[in-house]
KEKE-3310 file (N, C-alpha, C; in steps of 0.2 Angstrom, whole numbers, plus 5000, padded with zeros to 4 digits):
npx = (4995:4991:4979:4971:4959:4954:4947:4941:4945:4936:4936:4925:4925:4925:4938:4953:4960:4963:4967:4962:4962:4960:4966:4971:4976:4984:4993:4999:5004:5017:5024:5028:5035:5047:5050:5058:5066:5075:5079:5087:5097:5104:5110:5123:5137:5148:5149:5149:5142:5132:5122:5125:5114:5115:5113:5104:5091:5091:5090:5077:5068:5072:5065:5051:5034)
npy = (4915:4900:4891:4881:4869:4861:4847:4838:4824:4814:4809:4799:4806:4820:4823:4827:4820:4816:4827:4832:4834:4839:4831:4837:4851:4844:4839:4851:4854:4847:4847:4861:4857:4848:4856:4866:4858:4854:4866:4870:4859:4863:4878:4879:4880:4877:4865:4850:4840:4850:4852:4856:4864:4858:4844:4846:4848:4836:4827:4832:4827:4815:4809:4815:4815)
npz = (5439:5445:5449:5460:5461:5476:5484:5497:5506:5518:5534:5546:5556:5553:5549:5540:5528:5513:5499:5483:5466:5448:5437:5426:5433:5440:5431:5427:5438:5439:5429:5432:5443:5437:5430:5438:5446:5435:5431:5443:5439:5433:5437:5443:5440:5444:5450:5447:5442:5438:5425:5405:5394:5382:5388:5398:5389:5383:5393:5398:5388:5388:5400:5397:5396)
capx = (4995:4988:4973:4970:4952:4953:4942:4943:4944:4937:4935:4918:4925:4926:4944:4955:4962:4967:4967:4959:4965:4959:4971:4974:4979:4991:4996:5003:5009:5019:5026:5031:5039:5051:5057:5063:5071:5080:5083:5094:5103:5108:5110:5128:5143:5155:5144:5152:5135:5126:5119:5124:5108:5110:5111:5099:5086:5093:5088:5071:5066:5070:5059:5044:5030)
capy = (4911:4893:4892:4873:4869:4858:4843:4836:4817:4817:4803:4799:4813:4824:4824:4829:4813:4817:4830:4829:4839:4836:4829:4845:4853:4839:4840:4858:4856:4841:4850:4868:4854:4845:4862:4868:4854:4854:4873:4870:4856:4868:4883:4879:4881:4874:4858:4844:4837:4853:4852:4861:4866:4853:4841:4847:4844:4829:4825:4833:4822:4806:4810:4818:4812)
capz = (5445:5444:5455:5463:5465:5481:5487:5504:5509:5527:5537:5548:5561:5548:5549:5532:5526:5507:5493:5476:5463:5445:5433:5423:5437:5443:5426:5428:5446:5440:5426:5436:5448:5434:5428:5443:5447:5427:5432:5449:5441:5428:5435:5446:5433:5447:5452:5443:5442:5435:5418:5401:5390:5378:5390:5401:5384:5383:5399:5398:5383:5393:5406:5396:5394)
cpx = (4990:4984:4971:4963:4954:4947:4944:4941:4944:4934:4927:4917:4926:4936:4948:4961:4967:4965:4964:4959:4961:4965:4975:4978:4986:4994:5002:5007:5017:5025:5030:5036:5048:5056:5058:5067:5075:5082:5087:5096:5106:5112:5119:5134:5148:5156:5147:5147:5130:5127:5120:5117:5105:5109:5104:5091:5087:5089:5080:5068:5066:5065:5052:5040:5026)
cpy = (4905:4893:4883:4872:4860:4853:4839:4830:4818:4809:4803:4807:4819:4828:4822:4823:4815:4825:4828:4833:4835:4836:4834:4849:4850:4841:4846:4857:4850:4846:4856:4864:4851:4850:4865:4863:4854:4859:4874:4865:4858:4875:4882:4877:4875:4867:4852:4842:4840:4852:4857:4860:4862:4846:4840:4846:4839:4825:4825:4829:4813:4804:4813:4814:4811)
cpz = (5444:5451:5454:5465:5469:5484:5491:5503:5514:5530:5542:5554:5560:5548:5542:5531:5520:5504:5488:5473:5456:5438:5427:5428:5438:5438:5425:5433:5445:5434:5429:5441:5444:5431:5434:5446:5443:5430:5437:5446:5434:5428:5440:5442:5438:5451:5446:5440:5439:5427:5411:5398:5387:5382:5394:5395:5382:5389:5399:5395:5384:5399:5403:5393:5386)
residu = (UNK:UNK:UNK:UNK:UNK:UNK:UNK:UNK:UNK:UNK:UNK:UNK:UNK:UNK:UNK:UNK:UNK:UNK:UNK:UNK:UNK:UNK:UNK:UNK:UNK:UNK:UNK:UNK:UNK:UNK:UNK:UNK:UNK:UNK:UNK:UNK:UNK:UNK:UNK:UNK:UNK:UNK:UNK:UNK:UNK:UNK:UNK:UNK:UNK:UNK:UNK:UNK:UNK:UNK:UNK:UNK:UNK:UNK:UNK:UNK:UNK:UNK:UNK:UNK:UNK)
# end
């Protein structure tokens, strides 16, 4: 399980403004986001639009960092 150490942006009323994650983290959460998304537009056979495997590696490599 990926554990998110959390830092609050608060304003003068102590109201939560923002998030602040450190860049490793985002790192992961950014990654776990891109394959799920590759992973539904792969997993529908009957979707014109879903992805076979090599394509979907295809794909993955034009978008990876």
């Amino acid at each position: 399980m990926l554990e998110i150490v959390k830092k609050y942006v608060v304003d003068a009323h102590n109201n939560r403004l923002a998030v602040e994650i450190d860049i490793e983290t985002f790192g992961k959460i950014e990654e776990i986001l891109e394959n799920y998304g590759l992973y539904h537009l792969m997993i529908d056979d009957n979707d014109p639009e879903s992805l076979r495997l090599d394509q979907a590696k295809e794909y993955y490599q034009s978008v990876s960092k």
